[in-house]
Biopython code that builds the backbone (N, CA, C, O; Angstrom):
import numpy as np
from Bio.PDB.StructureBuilder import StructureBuilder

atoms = [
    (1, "UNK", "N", (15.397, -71.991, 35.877)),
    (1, "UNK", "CA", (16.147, -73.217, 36.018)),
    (1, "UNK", "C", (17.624, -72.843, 36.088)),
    (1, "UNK", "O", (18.093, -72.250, 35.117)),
    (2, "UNK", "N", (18.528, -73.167, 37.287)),
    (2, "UNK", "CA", (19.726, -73.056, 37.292)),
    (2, "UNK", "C", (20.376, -74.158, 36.958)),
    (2, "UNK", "O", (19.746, -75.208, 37.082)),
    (3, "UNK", "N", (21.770, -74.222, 36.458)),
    (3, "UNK", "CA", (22.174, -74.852, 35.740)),
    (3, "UNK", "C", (23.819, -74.597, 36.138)),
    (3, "UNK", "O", (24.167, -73.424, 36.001)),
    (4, "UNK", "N", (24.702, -75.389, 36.538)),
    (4, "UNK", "CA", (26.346, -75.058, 36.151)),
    (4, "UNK", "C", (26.539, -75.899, 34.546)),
    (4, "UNK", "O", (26.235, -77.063, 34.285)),
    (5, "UNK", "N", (27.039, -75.042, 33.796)),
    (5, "UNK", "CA", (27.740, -75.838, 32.745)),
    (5, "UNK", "C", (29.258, -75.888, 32.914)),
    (5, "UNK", "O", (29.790, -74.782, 32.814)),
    (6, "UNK", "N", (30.178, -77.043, 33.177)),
    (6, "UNK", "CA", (31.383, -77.063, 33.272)),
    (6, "UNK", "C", (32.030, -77.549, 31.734)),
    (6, "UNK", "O", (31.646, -78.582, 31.185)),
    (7, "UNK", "N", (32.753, -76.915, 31.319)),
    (7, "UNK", "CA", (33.490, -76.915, 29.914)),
    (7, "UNK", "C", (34.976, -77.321, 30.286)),
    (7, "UNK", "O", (35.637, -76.878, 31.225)),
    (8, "UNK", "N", (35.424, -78.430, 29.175)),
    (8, "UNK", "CA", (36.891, -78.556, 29.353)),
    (8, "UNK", "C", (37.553, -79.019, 27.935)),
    (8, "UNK", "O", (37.052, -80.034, 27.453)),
    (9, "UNK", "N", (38.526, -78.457, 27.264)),
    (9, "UNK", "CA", (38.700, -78.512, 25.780)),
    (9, "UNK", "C", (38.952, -79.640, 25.479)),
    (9, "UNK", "O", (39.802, -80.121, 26.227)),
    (10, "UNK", "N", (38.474, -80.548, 24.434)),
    (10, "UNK", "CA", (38.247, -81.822, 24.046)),
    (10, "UNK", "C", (40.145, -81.578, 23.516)),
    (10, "UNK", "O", (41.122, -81.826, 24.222)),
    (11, "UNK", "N", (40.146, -81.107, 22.282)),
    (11, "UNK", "CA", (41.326, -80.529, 21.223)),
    (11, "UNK", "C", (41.176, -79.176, 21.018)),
    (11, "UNK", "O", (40.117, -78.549, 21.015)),
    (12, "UNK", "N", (42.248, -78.775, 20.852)),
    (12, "UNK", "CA", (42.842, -77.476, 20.585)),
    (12, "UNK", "C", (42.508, -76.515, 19.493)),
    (12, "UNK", "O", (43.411, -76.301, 18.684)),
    (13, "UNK", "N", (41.482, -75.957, 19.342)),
    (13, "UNK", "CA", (41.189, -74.992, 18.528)),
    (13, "UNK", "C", (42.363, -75.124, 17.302)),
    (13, "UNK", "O", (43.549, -75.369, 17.523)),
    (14, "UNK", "N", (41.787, -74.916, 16.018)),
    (14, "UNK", "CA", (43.178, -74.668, 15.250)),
    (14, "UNK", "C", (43.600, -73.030, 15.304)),
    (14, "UNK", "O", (42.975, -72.097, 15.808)),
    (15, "UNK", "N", (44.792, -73.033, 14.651)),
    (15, "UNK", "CA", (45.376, -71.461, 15.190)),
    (15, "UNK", "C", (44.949, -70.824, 14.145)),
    (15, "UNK", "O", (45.017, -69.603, 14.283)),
    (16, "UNK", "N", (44.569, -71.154, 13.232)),
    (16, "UNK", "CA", (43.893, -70.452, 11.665)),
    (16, "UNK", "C", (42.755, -69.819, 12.034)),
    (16, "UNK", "O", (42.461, -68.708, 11.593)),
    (17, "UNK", "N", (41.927, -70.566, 12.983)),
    (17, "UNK", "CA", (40.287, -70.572, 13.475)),
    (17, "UNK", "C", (40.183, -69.675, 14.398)),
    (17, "UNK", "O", (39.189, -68.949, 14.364)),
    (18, "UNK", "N", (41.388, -69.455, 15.680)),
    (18, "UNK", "CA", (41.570, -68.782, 16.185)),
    (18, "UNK", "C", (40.574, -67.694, 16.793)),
    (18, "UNK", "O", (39.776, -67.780, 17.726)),
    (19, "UNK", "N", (40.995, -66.329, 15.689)),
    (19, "UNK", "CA", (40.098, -65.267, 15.813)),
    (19, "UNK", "C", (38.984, -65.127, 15.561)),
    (19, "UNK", "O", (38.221, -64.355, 16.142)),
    (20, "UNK", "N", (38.684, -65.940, 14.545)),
    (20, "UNK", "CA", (37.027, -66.381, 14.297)),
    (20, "UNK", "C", (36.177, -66.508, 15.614)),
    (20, "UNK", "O", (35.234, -65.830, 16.023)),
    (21, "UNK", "N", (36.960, -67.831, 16.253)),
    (21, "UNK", "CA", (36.179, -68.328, 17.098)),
    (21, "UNK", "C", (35.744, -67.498, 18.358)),
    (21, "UNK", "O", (34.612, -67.605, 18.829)),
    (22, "UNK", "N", (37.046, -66.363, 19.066)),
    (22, "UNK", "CA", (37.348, -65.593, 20.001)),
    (22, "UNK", "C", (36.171, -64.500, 19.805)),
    (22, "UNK", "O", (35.465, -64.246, 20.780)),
    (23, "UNK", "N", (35.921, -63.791, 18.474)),
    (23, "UNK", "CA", (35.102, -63.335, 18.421)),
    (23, "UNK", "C", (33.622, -63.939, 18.597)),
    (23, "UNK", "O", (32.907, -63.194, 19.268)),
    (24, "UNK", "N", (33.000, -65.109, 18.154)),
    (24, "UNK", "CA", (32.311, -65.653, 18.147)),
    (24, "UNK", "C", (31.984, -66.003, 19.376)),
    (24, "UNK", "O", (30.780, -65.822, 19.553)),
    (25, "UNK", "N", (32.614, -66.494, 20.458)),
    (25, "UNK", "CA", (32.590, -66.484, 21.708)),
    (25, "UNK", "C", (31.827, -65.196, 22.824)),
    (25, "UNK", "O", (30.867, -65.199, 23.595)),
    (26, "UNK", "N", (33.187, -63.846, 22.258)),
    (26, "UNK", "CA", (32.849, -62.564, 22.513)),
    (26, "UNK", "C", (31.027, -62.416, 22.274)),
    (26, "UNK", "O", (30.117, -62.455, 23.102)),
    (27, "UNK", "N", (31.015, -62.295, 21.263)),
    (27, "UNK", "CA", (28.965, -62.590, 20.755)),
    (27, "UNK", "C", (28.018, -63.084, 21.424)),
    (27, "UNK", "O", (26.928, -62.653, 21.799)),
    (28, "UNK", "N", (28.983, -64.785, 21.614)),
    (28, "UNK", "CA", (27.738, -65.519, 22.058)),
    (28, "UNK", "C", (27.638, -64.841, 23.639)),
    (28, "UNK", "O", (26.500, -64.678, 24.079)),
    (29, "UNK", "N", (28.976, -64.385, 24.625)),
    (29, "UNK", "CA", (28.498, -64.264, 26.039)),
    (29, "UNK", "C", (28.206, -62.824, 26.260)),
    (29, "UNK", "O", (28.053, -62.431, 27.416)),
    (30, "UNK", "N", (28.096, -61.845, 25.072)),
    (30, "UNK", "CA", (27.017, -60.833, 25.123)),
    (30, "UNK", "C", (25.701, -60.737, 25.147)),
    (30, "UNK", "O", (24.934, -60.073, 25.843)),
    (31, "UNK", "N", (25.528, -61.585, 24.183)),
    (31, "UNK", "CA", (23.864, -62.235, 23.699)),
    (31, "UNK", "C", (23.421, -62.911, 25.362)),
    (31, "UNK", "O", (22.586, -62.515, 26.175)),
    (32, "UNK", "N", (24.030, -63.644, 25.389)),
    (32, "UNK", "CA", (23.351, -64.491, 26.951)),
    (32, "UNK", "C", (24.046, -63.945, 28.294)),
    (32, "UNK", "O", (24.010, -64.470, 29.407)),
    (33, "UNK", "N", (24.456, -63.187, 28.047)),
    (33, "UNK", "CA", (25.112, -62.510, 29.735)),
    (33, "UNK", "C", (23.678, -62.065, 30.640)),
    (33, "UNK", "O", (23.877, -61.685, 31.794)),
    (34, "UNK", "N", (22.672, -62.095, 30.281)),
    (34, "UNK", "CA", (21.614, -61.847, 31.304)),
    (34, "UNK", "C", (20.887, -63.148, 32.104)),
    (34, "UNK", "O", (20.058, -63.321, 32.997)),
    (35, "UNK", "N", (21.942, -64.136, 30.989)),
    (35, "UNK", "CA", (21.303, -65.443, 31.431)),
    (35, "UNK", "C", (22.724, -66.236, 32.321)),
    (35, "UNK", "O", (23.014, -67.370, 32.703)),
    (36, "UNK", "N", (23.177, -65.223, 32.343)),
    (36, "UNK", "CA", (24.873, -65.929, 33.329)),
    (36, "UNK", "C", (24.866, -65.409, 34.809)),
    (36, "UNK", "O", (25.239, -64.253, 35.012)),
    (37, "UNK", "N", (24.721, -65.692, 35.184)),
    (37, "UNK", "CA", (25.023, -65.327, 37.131)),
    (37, "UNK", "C", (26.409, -65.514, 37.556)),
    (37, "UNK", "O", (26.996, -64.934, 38.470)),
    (38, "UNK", "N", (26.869, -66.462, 36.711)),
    (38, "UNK", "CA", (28.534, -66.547, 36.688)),
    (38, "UNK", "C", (28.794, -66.916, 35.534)),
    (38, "UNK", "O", (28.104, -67.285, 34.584)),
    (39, "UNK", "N", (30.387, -66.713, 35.792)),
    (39, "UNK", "CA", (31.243, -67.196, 33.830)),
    (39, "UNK", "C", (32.430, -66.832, 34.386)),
    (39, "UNK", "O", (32.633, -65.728, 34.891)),
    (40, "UNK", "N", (33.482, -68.006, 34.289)),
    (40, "UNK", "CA", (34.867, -68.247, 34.852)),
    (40, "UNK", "C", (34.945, -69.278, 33.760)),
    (40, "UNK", "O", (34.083, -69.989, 33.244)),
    (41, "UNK", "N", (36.473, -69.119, 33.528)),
    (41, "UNK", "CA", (37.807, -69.830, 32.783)),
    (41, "UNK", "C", (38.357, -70.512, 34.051)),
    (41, "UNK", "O", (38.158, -70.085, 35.189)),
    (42, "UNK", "N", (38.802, -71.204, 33.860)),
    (42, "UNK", "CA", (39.907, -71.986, 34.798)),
    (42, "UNK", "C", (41.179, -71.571, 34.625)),
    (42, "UNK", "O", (41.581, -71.266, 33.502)),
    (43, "UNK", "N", (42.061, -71.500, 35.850)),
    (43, "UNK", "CA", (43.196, -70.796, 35.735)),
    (43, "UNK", "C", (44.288, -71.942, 35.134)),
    (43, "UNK", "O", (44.385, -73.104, 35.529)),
    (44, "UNK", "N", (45.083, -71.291, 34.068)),
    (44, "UNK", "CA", (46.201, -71.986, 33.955)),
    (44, "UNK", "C", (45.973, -73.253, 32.975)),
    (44, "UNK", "O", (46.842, -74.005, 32.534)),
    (45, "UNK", "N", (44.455, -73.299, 32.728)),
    (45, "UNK", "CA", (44.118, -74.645, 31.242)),
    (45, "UNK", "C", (43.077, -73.913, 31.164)),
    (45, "UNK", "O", (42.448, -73.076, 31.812)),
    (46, "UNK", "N", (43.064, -74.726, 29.721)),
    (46, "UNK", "CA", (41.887, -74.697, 28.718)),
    (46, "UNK", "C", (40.248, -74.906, 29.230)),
    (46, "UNK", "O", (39.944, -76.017, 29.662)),
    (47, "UNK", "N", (39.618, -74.256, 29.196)),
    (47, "UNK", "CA", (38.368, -74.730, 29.898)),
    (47, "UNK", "C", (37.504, -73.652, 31.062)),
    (47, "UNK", "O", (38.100, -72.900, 31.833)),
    (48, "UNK", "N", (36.325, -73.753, 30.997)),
    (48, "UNK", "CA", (35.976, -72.771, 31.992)),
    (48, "UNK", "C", (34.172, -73.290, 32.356)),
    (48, "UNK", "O", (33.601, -74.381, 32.340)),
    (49, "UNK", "N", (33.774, -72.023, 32.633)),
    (49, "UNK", "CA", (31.550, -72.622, 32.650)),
    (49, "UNK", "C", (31.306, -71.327, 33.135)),
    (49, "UNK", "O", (31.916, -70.270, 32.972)),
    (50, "UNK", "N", (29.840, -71.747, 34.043)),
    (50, "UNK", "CA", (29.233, -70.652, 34.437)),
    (50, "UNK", "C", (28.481, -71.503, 35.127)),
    (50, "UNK", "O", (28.455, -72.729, 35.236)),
    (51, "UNK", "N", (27.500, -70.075, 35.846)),
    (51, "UNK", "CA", (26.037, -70.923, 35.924)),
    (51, "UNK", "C", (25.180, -70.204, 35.740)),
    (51, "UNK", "O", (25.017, -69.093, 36.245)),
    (52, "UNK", "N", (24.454, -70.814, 34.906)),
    (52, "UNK", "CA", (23.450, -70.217, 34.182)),
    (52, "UNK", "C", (21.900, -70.229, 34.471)),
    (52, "UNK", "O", (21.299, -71.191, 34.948)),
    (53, "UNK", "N", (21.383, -69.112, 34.142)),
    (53, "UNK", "CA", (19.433, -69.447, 34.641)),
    (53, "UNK", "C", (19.155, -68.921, 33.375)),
    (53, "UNK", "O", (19.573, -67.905, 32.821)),
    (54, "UNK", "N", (18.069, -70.137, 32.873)),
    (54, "UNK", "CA", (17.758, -70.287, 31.781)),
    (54, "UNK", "C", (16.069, -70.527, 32.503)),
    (54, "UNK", "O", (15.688, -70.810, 33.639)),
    (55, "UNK", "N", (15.347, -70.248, 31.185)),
    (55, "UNK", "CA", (12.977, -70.469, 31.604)),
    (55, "UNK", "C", (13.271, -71.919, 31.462)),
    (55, "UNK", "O", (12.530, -72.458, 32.284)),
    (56, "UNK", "N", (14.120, -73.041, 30.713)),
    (56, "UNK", "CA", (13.840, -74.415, 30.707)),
    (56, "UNK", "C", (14.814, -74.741, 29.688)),
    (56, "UNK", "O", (15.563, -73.938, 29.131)),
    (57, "UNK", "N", (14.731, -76.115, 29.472)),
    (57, "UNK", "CA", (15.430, -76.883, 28.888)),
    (57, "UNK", "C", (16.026, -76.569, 27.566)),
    (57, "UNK", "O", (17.214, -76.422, 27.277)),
    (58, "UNK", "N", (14.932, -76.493, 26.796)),
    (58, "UNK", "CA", (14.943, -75.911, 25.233)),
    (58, "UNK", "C", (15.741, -74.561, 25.419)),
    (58, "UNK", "O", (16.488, -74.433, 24.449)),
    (59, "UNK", "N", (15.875, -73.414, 26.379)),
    (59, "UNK", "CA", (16.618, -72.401, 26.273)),
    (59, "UNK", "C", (18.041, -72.921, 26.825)),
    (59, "UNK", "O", (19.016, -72.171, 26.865)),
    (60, "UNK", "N", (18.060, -73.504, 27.009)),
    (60, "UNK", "CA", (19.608, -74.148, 27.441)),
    (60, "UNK", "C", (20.180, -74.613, 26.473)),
    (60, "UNK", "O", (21.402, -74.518, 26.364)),
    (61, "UNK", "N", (19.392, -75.233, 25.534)),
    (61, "UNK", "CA", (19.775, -76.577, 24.798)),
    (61, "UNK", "C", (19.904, -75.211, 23.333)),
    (61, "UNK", "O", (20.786, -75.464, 22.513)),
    (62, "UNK", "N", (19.488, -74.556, 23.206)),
    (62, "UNK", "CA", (19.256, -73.424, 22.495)),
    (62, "UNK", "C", (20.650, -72.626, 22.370)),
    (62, "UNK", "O", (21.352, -72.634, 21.358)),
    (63, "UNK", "N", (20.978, -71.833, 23.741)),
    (63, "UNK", "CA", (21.991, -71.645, 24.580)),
    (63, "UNK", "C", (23.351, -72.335, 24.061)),
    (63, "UNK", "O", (24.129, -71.617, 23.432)),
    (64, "UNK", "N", (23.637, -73.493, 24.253)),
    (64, "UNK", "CA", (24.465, -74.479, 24.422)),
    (64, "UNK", "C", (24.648, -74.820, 22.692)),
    (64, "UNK", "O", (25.747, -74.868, 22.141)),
    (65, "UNK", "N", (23.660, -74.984, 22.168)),
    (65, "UNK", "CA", (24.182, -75.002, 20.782)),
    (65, "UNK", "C", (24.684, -74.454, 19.660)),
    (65, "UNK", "O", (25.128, -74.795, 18.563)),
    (66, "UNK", "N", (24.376, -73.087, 20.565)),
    (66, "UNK", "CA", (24.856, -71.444, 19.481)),
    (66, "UNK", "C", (26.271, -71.045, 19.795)),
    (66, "UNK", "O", (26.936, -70.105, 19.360)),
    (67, "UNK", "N", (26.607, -72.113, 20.770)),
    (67, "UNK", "CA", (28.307, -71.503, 21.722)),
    (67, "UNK", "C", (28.775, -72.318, 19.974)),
    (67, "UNK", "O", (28.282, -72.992, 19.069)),
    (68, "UNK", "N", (30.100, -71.619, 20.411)),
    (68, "UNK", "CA", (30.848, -71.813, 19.023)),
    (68, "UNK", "C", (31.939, -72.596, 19.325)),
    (68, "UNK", "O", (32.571, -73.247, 18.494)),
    (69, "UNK", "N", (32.209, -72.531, 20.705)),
    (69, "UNK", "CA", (33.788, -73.891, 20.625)),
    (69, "UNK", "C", (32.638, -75.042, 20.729)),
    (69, "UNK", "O", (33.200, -75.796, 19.935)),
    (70, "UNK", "N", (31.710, -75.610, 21.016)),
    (70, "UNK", "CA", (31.059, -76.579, 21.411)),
    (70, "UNK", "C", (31.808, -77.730, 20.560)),
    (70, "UNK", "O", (31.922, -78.834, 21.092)),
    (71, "UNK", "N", (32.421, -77.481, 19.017)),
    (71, "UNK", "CA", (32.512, -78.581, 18.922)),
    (71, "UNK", "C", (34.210, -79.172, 19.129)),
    (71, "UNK", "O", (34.558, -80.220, 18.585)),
    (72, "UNK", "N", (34.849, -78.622, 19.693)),
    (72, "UNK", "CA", (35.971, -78.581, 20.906)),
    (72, "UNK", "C", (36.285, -78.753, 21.805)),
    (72, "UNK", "O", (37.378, -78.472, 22.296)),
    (73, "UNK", "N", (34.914, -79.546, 22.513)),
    (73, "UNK", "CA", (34.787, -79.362, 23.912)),
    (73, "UNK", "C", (33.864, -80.420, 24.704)),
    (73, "UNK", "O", (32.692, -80.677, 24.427)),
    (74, "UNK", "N", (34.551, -80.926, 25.642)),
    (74, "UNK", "CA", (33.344, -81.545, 26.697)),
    (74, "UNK", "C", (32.612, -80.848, 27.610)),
    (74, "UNK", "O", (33.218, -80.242, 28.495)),
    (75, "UNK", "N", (31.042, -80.809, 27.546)),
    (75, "UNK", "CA", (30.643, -80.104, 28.256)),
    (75, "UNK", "C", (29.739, -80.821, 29.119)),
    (75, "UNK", "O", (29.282, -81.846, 28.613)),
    (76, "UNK", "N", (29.325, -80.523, 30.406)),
    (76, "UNK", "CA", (28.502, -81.359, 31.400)),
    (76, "UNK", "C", (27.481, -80.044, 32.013)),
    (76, "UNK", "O", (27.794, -78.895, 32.328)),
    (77, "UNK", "N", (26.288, -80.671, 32.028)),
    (77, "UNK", "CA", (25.677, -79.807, 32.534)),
    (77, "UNK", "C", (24.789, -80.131, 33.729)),
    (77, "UNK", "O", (23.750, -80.744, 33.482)),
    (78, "UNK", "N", (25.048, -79.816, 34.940)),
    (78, "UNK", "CA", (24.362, -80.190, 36.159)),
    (78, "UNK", "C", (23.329, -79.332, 36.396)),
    (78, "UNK", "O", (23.387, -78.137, 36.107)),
    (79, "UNK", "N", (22.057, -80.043, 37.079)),
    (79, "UNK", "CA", (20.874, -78.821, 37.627)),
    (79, "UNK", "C", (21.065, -78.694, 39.140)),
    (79, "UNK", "O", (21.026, -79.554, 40.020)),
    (80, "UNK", "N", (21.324, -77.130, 39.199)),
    (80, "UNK", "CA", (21.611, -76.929, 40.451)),
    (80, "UNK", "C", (20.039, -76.309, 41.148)),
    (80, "UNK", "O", (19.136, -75.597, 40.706)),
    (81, "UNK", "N", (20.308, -77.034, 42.493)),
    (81, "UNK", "CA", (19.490, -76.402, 43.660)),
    (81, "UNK", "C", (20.061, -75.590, 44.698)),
    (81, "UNK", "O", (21.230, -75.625, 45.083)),
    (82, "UNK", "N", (18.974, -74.730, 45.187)),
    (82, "UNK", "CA", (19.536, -73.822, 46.111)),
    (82, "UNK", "C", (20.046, -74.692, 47.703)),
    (82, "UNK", "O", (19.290, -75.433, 48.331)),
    (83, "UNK", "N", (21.319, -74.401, 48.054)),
    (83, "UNK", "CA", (21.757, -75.301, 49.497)),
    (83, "UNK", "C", (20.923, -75.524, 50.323)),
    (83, "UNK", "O", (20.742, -76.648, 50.790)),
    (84, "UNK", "N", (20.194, -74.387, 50.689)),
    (84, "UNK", "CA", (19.566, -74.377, 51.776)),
    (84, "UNK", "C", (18.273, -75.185, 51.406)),
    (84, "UNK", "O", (17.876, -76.133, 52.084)),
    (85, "UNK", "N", (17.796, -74.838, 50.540)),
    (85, "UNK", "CA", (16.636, -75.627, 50.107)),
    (85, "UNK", "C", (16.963, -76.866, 50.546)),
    (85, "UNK", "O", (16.611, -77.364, 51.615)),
    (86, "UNK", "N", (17.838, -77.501, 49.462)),
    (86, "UNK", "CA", (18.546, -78.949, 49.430)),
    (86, "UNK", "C", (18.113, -79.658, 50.907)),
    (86, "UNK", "O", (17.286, -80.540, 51.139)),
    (87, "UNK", "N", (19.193, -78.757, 51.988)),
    (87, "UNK", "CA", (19.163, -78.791, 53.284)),
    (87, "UNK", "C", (18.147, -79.233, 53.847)),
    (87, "UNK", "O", (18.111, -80.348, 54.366)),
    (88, "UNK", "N", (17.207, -78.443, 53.823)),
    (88, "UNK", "CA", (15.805, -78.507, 54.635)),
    (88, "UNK", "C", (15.742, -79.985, 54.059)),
    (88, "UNK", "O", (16.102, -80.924, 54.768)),
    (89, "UNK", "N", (15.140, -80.242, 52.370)),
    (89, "UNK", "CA", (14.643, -81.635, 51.674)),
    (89, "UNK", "C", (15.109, -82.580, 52.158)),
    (89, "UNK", "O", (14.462, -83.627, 52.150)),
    (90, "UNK", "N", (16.675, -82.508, 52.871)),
    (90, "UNK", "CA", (17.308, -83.635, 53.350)),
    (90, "UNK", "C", (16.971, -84.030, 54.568)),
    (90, "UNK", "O", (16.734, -85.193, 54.894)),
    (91, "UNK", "N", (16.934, -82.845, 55.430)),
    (91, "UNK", "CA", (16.415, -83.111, 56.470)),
    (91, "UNK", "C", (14.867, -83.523, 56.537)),
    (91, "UNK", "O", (14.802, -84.484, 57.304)),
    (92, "UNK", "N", (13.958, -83.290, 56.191)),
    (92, "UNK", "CA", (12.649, -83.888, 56.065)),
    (92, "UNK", "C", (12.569, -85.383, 55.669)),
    (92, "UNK", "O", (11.896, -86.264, 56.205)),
    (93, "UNK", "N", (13.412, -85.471, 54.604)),
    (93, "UNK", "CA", (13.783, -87.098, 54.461)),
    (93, "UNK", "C", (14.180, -87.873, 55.394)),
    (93, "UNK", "O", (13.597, -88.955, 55.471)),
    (94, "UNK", "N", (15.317, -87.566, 56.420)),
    (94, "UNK", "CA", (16.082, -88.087, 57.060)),
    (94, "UNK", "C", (14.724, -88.293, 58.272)),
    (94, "UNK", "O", (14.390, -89.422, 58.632)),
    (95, "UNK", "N", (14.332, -87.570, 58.577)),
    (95, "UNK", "CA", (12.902, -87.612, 59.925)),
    (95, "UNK", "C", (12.236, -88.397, 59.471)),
    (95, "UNK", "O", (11.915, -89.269, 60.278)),
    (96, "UNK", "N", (11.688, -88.558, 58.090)),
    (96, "UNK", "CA", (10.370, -89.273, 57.820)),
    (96, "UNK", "C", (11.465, -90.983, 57.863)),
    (96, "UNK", "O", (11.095, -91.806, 58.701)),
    (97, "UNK", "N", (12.034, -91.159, 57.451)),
    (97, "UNK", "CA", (13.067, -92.137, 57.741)),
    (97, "UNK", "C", (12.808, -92.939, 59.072)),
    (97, "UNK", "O", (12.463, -94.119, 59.135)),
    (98, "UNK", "N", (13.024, -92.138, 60.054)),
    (98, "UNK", "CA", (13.028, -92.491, 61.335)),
    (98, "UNK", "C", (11.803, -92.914, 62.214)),
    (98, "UNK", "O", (11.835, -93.526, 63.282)),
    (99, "UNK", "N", (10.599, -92.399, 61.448)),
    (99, "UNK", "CA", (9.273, -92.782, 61.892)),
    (99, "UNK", "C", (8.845, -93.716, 61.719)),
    (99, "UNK", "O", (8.871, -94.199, 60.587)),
    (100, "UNK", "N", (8.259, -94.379, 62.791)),
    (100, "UNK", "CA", (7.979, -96.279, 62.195)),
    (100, "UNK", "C", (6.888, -96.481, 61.315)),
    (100, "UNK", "O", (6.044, -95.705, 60.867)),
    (101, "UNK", "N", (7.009, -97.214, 61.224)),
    (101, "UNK", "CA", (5.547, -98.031, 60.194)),
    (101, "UNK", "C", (4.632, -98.741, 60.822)),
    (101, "UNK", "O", (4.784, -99.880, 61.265)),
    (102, "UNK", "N", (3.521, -97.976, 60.876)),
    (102, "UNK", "CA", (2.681, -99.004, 61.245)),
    (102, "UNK", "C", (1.995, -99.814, 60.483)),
    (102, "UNK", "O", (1.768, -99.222, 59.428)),
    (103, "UNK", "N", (1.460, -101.074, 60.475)),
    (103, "UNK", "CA", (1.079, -101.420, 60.048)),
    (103, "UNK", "C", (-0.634, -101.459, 59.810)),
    (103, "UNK", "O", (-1.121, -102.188, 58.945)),
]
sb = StructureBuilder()
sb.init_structure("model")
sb.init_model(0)
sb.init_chain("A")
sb.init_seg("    ")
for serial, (resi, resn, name, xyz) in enumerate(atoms, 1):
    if name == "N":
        sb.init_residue(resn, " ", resi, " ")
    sb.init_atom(name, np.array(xyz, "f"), 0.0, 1.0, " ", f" {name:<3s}", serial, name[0])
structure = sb.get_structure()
């Protein structure tokens, strides 16, 4: 199951928490880097994602709850399909569309 998670900082980490958290971070995207195909920050703000392939839901939700800014943060998580796939599905739709009905 692919997945983009887009992250964007709710509030500002405190600066006490800081290194805690940086490390904690460091951890969590060691532990799951086999499950990242991507992982980007956004340039210039707070905030970043990936996209991730996870076996299902529960490993996401698993995933997603062990991250350590989570509670800092808005996170959205979309299920991605492959384009081309998409493509074709659309187009098959769009034909069957066009075929009349008989009655």
């Amino acid at each position: 199951m692919r997945v983009l998670a887009y992250i964007e900082s709710k509030f500002p980490v405190p600066p006490e928490q800081m290194p805690m958290m940086l490390e904690g971070f460091k951890a969590w995207r060691e532990k799951y880097r086999g499950q990242m195909e991507s992982f980007f920050f956004f340039a210039g703000r707070q905030g970043g994602g990936g996209i991730l392939n996870v076996p299902d839901e529960a490993a996401l939700n698993k995933m997603m709850l062990e991250w350590p800014l989570s509670q800092y943060s808005d996170t959205r998580i979309e299920m991605l399909v492959d384009g081309d796939v998409a493509l074709k599905q659309w187009e098959v739709a769009v034909q069957s569309m066009r075929q009349p009905v008989h009655a």
